[in-house]
N, C-alpha and C positions, 0 to 999 in steps of 0.2 A: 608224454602222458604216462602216468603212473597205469600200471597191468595189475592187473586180478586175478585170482584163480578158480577157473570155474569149476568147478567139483562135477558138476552133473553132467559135463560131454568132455573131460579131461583137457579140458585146452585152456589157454591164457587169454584173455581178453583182455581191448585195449579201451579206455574209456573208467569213467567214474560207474562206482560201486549203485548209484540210482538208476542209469539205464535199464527199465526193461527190456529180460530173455525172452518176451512174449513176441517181439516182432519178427525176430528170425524163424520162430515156431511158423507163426504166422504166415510170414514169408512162404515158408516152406509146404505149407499146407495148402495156399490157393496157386502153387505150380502144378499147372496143369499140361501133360503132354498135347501136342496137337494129332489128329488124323491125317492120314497121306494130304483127305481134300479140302481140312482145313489150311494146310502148310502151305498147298497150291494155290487156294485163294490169298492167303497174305501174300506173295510170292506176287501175284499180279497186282494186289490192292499196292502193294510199296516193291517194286523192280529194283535188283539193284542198280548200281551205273557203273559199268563198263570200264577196264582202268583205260581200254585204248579208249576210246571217247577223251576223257580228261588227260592221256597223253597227246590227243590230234587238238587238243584247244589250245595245250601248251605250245605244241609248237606253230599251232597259226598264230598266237601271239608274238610270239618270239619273230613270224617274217612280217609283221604287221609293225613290231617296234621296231627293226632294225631299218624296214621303208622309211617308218616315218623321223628316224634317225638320221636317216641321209638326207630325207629333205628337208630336214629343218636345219640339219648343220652343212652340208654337203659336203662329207669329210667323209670319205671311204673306212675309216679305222673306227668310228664311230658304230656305223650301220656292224661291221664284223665285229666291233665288240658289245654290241645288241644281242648280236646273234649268237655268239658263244657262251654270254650267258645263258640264255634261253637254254642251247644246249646241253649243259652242265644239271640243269633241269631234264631236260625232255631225253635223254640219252639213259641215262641210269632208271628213270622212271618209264622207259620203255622196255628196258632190262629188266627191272622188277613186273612188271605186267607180264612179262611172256612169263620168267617162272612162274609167277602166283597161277595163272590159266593153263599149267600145263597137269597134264591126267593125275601126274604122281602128284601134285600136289593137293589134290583134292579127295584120295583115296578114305583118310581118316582123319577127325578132327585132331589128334597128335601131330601127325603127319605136317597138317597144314599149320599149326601151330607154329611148329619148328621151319617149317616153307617161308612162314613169314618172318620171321625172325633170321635167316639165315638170307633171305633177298633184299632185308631192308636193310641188310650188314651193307652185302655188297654193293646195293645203290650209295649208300654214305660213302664208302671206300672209292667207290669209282667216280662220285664227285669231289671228294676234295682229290683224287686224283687228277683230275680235268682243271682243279682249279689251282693247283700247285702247276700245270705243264703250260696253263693260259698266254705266259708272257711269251712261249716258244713258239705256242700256235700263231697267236697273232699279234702281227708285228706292226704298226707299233699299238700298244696295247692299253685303252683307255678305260681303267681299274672303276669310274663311275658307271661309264655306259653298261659295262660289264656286270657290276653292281643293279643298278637298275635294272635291264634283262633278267638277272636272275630270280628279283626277290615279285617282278611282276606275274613271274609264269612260275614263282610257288605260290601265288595268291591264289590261282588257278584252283587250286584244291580246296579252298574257302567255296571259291562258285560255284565247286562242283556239288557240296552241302546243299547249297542252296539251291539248286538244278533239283535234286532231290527231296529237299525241302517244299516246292513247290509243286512237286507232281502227287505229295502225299495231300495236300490240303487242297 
């Protein structure tokens, strides 16, 4: 998209030369700070959710697929490669919870900025680490069942939208 030059606040804008400047004014004019006891009432009107909650759903799913893996196929490498997807999941995503709720990471909104971005490194890192070492964990190692475990308990974090979604309405 061709840029512009805005003369009146020195910065480049992205967009055709008809947009009105009136809406960022705008914008900017009905931000309104909140009070301690307005903050508190939203705070209760919309809770947030808890990342261990969404990491305990994950993994009851995960021994909930891995049962229902064994008795549908009744093949032990199944059930465990249920369950170490699941893991590959719920393991890094439990790592990232503890950092993201520990003191230091809540000191300053910078602070936590860089908290999350620096925990959601190491969740990625240490799942495809998990899932680079998988054929060594478990032997012999079925790359669907594996597959499926995994992508069911990241859906997990779809429901938990929705968990939230429904306590607001």
């Amino acid at each position: 998209m061709p840029q512009r030059a805005d003369v009146t606040r020195g910065r480049a804008t992205a967009g055709p030369a008809s947009w009105p400047e009136q809406e960022d004014e705008a914008a900017d004019a009905s931000f309104k700070r909140l009070s301690r006891e307005e903050a508190a009432a939203l705070r209760e009107k919309d809770p947030p959710i808890s990342p261990w909650r969404v990491v305990a759903a994950q993994a009851a799913l995960g021994g909930v697929l891995a049962l229902a893996g064994w008795l549908l196929t009744g093949r032990n490498e199944v059930a465990w490669s249920l369950l170490y997807g699941a893991a590959i999941v719920v393991v890094p995503g439990a790592l990232m919870a503890r950092g993201m709720t520990s003191r230091l990471s809540s000191t300053a909104p910078a602070v936590s900025a860089v908290s999350v971005l620096l925990w959601e490194s190491v969740k990625i890192v240490f799942s495809v680490a998990m899932l680079v070492i998988a054929n060594r964990v478990v032997q012999p190692l079925v790359w669907p069942a594996l597959l499926v475990g995994l992508v069911l308990c990241i859906k997990v974090y779809a429901v938990a939208l929705l968990w939230r979604g429904r306590r607001t309405s």
